[in-house]
Each structure stands twice: as C-alpha cells, then as structure tokens.
C-alpha positions, -999 to 999 in steps of 0.1 A, spaced: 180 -268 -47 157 -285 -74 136 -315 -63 137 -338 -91 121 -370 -71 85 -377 -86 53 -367 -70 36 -389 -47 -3 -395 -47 -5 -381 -12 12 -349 -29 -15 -350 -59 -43 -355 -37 -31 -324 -12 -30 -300 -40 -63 -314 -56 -82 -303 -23 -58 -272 -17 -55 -260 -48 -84 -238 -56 -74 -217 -24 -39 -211 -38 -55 -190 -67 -51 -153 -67 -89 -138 -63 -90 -108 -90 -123 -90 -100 -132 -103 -137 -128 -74 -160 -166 -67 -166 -172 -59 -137 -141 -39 -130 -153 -15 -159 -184 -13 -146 -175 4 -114 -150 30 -128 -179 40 -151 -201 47 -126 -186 75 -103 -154 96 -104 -126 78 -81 -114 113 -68 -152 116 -54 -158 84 -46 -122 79 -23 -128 117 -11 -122 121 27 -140 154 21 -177 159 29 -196 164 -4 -203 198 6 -168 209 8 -162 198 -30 -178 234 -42 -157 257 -65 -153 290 -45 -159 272 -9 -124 261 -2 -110 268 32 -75 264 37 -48 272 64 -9 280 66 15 278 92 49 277 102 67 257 127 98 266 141 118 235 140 158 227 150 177 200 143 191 187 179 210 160 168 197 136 193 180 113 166 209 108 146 223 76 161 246 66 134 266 99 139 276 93 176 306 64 174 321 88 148 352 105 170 365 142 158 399 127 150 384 102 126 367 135 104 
C-alpha cells in the first residue's frame, strides 16, 4: 500500500539524525583508480606464495576418483512409485 498521510516532525527529525547512516559507503573514484594502478589484482588477490608465480616452476597434480551414484541423496525421487513411471 502507499502512505499518503503527511510527515510528522517526529518523522523529520528521526531521519535528520539517522539519515547520514542510511547512505551507501562507496570509495570515491580517485582513490579507486589509484589502487588498481598500483599492483596487478591477479598478484595482489593471489593465494599463491610469490615464489610459486615463476614461469617454468609450476607444480601441478592429477587424479582420479572413483565415484558411484548411490541414489541415497536424491530425496525427491523416492515418493515416485514404479506404476506412476
């Protein structure tokens, strides 16, 4: 529904002292540039060690797990009766 019925003083006064916490904090765009001049993101958000980031150090693994579908997580199959396929 739409309140049409006019604002009180109490209301203007509440949102007077509230109001500057209601804002949305964003960095101010100076800054913002700033930063993404400095450094790289893929470095800088890296879980990596520095020391791994090398060309010609990498060290990587591969495996295979043997998995099998059981059926016992599939919950929404189980009130569904053979005569109702």
């Amino acid at each position: 529904f739409l309140d049409s019925t006019p604002v009180k003083t109490s209301e203007k006064a509440e949102a007077q002292r509230i109001g500057g916490f209601m804002r949305v904090a964003r960095p101010k765009i100076e800054v913002a540039h700033e930063a993404s001049d400095e450094t790289d993101d893929s470095q800088r958000y890296s879980p990596l060690p520095s020391a791994n980031n090398k060309e010609g150090t990498h060290r990587g693994s591969f495996g295979k797990l043997r998995q099998r579908y059981t059926g016992t997580q599939s919950e929404g199959n189980r009130f569904i009766r053979d005569t109702e396929l």
